[in-house]
N, CA and C of each residue as an Amber inpcrd file, in Angstrom:
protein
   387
  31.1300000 -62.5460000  -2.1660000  30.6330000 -61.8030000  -1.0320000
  29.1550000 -61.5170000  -1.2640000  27.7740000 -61.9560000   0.0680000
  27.1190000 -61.3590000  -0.5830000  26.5620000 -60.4400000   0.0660000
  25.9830000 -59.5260000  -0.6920000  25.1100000 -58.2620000  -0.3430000
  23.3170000 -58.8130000   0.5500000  23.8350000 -58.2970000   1.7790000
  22.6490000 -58.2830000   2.5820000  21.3700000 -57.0080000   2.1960000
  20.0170000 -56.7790000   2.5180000  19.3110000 -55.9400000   2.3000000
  19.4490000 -55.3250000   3.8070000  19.5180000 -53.7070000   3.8520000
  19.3570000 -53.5030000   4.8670000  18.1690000 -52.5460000   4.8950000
  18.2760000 -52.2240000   5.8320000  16.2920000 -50.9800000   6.0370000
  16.9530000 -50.1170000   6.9520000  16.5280000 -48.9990000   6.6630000
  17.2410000 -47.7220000   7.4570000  15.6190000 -47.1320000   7.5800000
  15.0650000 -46.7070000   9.2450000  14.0880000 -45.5490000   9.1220000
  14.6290000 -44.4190000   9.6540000  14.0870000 -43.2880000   9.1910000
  14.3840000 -42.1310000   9.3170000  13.2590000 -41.3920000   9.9350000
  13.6160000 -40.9080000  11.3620000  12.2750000 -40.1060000  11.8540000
  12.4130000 -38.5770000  11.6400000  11.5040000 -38.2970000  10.7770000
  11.5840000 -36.7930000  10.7290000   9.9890000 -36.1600000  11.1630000
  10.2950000 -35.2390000  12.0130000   8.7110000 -35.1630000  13.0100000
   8.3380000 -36.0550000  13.0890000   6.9590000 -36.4270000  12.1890000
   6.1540000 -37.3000000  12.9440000   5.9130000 -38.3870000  11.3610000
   7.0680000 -38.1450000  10.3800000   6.9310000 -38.7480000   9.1450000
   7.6470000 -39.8040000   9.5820000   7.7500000 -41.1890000   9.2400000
   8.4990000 -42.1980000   9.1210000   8.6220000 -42.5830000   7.5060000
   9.7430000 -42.5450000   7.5100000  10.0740000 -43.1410000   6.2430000
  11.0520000 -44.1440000   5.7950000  11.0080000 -45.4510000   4.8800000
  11.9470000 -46.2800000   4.9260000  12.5780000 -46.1030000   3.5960000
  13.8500000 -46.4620000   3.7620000  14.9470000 -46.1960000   2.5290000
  15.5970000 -47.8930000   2.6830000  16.0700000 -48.3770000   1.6450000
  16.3750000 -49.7620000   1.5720000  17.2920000 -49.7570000   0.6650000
  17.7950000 -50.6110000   0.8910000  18.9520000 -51.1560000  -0.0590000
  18.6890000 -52.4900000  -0.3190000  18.9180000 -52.2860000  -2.0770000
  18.3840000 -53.6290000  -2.9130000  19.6540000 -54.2010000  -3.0240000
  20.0080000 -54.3870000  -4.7510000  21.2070000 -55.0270000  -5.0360000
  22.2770000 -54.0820000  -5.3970000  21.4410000 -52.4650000  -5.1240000
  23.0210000 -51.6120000  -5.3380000  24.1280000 -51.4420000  -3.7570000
  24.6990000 -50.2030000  -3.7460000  25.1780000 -50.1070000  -2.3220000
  24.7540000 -48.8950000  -2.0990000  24.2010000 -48.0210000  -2.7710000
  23.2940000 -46.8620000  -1.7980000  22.3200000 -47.2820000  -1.7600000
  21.6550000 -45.8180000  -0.8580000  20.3170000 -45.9620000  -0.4150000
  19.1060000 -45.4290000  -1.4700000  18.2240000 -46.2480000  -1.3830000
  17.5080000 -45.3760000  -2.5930000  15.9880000 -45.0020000  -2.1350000
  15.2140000 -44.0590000  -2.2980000  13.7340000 -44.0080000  -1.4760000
  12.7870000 -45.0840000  -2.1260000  12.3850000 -45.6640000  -0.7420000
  11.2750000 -46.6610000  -1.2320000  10.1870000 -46.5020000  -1.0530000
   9.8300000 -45.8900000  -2.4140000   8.0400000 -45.7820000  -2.8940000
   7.6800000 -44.5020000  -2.1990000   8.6170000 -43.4150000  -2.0300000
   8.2620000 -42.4360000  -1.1890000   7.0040000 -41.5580000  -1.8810000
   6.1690000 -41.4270000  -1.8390000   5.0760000 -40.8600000  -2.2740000
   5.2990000 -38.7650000  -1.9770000   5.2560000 -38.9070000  -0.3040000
   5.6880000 -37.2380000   0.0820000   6.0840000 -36.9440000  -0.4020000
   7.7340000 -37.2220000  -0.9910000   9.0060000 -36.5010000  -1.4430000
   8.4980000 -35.5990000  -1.7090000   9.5790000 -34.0680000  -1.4330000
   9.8580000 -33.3200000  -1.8610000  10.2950000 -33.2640000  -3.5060000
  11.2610000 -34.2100000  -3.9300000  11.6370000 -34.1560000  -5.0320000
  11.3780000 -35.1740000  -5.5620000  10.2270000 -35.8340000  -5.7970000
   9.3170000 -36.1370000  -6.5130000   8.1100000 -36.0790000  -7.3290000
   7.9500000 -34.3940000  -6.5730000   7.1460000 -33.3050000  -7.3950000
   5.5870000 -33.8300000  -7.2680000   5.1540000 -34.7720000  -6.2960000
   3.9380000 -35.2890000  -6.4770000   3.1750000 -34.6280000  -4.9710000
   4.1470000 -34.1020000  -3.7120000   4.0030000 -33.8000000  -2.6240000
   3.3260000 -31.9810000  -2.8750000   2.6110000 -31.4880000  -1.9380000
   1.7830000 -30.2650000  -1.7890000   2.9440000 -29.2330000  -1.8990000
   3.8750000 -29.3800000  -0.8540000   4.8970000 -28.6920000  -0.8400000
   6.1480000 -28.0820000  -1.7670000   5.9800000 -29.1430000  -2.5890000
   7.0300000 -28.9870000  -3.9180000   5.7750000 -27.6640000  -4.8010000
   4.8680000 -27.7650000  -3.9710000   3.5680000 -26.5560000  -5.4580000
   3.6130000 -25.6140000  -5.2280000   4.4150000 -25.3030000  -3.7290000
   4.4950000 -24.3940000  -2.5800000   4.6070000 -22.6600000  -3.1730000
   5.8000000 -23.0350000  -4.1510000   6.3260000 -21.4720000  -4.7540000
   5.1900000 -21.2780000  -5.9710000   4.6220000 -22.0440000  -6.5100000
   3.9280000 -21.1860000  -7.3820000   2.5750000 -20.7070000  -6.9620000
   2.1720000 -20.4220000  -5.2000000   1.2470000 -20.1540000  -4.6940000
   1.5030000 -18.5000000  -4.1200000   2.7290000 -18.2510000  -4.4390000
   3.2490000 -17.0610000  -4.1730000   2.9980000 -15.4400000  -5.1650000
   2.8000000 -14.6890000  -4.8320000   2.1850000 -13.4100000  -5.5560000
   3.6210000 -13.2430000  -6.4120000   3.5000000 -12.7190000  -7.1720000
   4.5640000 -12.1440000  -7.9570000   4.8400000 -11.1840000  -7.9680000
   4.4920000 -10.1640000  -7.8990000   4.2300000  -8.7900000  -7.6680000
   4.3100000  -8.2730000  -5.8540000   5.0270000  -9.0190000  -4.9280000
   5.1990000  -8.5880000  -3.8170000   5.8390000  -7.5480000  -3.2950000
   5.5580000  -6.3320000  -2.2640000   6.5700000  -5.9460000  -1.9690000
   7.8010000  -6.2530000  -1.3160000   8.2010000  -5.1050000  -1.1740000
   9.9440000  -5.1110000  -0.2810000   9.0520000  -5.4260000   0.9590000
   8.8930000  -5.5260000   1.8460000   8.8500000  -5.4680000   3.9310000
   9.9990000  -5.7070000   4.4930000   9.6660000  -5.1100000   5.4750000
  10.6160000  -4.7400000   6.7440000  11.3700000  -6.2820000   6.9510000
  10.6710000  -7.1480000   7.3210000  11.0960000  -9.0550000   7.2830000
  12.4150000  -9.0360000   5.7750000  12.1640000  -8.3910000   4.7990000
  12.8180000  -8.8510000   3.7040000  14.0860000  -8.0750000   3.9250000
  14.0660000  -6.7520000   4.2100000  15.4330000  -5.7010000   4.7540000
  15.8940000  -6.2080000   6.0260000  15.1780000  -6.5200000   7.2640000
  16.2160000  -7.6730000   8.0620000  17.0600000  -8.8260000   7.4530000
  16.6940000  -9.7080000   6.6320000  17.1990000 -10.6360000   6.0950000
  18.2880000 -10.0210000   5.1850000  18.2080000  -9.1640000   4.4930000
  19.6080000  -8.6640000   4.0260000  20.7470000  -8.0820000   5.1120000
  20.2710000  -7.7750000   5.6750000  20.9510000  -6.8560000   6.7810000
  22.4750000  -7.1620000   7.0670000  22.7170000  -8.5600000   7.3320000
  24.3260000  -9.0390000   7.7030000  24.6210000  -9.0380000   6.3950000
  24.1780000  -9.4090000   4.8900000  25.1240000  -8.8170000   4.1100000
  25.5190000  -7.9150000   3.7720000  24.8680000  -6.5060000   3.8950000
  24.6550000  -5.0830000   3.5020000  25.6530000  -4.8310000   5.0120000
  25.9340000  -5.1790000   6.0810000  26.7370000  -4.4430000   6.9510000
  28.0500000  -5.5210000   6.5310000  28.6720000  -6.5830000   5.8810000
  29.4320000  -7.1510000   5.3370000  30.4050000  -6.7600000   4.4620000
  29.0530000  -6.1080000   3.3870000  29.6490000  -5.4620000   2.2670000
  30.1210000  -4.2110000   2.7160000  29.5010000  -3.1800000   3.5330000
  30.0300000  -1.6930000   3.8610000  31.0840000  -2.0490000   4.7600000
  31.8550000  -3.4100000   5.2290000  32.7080000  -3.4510000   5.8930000
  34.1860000  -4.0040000   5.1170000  33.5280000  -4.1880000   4.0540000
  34.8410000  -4.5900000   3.1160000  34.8550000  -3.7000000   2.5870000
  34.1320000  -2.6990000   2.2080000  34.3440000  -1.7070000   1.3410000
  35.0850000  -0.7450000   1.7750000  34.8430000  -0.3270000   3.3100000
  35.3760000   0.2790000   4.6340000  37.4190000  -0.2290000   4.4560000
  37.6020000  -1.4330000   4.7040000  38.6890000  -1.8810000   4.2940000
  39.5960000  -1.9860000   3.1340000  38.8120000  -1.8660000   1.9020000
  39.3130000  -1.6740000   1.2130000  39.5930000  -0.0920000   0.4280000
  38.8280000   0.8180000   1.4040000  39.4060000   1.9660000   1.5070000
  40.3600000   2.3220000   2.2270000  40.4700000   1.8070000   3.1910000
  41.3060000   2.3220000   4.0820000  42.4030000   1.4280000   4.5530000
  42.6100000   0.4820000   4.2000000  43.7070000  -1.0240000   5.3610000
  44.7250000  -0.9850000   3.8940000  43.8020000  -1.0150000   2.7790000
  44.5000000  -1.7280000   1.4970000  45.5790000  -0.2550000   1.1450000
  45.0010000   0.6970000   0.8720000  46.0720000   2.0570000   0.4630000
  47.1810000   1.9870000   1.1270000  46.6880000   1.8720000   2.5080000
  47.9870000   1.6960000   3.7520000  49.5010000   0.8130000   3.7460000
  48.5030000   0.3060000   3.6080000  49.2950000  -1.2210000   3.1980000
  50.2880000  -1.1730000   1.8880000  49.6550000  -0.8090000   1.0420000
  50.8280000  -0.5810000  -0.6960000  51.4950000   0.7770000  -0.6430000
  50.9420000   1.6600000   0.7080000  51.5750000   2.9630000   0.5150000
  53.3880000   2.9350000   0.3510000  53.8590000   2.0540000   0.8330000
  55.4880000   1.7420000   0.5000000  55.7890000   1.3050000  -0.8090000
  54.9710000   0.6690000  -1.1570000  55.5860000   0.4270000  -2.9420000
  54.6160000   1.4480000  -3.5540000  53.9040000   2.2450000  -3.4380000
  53.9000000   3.2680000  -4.4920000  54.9790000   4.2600000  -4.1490000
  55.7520000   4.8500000  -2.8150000  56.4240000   5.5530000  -2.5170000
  57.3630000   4.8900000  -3.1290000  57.6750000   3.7410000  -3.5630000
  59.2970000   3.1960000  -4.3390000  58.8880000   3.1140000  -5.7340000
  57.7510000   3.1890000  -5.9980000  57.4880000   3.5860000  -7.4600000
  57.9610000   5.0320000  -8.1390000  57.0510000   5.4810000  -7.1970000
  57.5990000   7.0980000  -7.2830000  59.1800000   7.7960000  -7.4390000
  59.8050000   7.1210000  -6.4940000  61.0580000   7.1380000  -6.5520000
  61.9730000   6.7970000  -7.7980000  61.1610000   5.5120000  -8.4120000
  61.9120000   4.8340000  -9.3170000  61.4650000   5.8260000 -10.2310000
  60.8130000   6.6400000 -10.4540000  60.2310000   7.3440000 -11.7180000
  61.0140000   8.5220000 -11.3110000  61.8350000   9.3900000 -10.1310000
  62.2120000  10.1420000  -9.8350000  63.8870000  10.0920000 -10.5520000
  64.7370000   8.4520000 -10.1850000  65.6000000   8.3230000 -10.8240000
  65.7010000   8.1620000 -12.2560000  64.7470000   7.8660000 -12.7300000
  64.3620000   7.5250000 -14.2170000  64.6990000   8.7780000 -15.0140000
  63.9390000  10.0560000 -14.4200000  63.6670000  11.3910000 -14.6780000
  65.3980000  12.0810000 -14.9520000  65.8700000  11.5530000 -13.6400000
  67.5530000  12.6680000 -13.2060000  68.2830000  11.9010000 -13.9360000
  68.0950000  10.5050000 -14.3370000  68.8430000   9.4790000 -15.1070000
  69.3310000  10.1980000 -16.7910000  67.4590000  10.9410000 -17.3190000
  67.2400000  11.0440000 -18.6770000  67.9700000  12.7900000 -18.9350000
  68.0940000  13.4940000 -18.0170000  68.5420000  14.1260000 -17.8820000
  70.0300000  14.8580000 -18.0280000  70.4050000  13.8410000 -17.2720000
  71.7600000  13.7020000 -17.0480000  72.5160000  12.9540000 -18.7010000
  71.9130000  12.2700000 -18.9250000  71.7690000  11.3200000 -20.8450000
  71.8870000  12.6280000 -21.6760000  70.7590000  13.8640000 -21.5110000
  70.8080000  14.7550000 -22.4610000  71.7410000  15.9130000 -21.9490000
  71.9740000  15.7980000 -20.7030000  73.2510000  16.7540000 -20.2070000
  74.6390000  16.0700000 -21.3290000  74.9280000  15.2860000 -21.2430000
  76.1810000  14.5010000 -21.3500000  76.3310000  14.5610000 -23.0170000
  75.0390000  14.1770000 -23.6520000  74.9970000  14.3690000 -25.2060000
  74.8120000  16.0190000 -25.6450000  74.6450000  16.9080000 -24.6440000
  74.7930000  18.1720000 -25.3320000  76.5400000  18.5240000 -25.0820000
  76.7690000  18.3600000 -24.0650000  78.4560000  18.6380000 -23.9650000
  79.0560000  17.9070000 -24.9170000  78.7160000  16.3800000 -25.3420000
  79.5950000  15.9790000 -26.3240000  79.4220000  16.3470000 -27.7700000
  78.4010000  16.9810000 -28.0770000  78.1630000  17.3830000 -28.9650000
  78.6190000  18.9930000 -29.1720000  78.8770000  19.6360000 -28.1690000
  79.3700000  20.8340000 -28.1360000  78.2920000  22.0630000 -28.7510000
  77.1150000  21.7550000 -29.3170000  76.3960000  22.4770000 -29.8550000
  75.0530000  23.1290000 -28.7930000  75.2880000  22.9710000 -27.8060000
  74.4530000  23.3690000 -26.3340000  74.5080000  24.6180000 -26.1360000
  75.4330000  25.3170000 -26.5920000  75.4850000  26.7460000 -25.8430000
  74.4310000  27.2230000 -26.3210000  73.7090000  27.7350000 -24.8910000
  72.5710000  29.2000000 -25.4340000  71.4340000  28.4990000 -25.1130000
  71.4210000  27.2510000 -25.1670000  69.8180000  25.8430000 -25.0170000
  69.4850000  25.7520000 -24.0770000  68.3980000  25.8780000 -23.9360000
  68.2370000  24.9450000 -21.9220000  67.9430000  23.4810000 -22.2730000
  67.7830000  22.8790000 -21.5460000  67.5610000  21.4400000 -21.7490000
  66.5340000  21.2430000 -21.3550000  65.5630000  20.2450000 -21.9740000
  64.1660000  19.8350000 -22.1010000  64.2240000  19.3670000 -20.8090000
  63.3050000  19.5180000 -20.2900000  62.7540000  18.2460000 -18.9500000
  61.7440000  17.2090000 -19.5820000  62.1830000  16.2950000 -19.4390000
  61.3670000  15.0370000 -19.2770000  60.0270000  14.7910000 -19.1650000
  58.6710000  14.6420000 -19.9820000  57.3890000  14.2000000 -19.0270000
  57.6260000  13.4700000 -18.0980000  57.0650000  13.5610000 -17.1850000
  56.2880000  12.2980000 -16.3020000  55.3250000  11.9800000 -16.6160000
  55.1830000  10.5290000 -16.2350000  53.9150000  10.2310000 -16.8220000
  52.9560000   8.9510000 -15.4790000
C-alpha cells in the first residue's frame, strides 16, 4: 500500500499555515517558524514580560467569582441536604446503642440474681460512648 503526501492548510486569522504528511501517518508542522511551542515566536516571551509583584483588581475577583459562589454552594449543601439525608441511620445508630445499653444491663441483672450476692447493690449503668 502506498502512502500518498497530503497538505492540510489551516486558516487561523490571517496566518496560513501548512502541516504535511511525509512518510509517517500524522501530521507534523512544516518549518513552522511562529509556533507557539517552538519557543522562537514573541508570544511564547509573553509571560516573562509580566510584573511579579501585581496586585489583586477588581478583573481578577470577577474571574474567581463562579468558583467562590460554587464553593459556598456546596458547602451550603453539605451543611444542610447531607445531615438530612443520614439523619435515619444515625437515629438507628442511636437506637442500636440504646439496645446495646438495656441488653448489658439486663446481662448484669441476670448475673447478680444468679449469683445471689446482689442484695443491698444497685447496679452499675453502662457508659455510653
Amino acid at each position: 500500500m502506498e502512502q500518498e503526501e497530503v497538505r492540510v492548510v489551516i486558516n487561523n486569522s490571517s496566518n496560513r499555515r501548512r502541516l504535511s504528511v511525509g512518510e509517517s501517518d500524522c501530521l507534523s508542522p512544516g518549518h513552522d517558524r511562529s509556533s507557539i511551542l517552538s519557543g522562537l515566536s514573541g508570544r511564547s516571551k509573553a509571560n516573562s514580560n509580566l510584573k511579579e509583584d501585581r496586585g489583586i483588581t477588581l478583573s481578577d475577583v470577577r474571574a474567581i467569582m463562579p468558583t467562590v459562589l460554587i464553593l459556598i454552594l456546596t458547602i451550603f449543601i453539605m451543611v444542610t441536604v447531607i445531615p438530612y439525608a443520614f439523619s435515619s441511620v444515625i437515629k438507628q445508630l442511636e437506637a442500636v446503642q440504646r439496645l446495646e445499653a438495656k441488653a448489658a444491663e439486663a446481662e448484669i441483672a441476670k448475673d447478680i440474681k444468679v449469683s445471689g450476692t446482689g442484695e443491698g447493690q444497685t447496679l452499675p449503668t453502662p457508659s455510653s460512648s
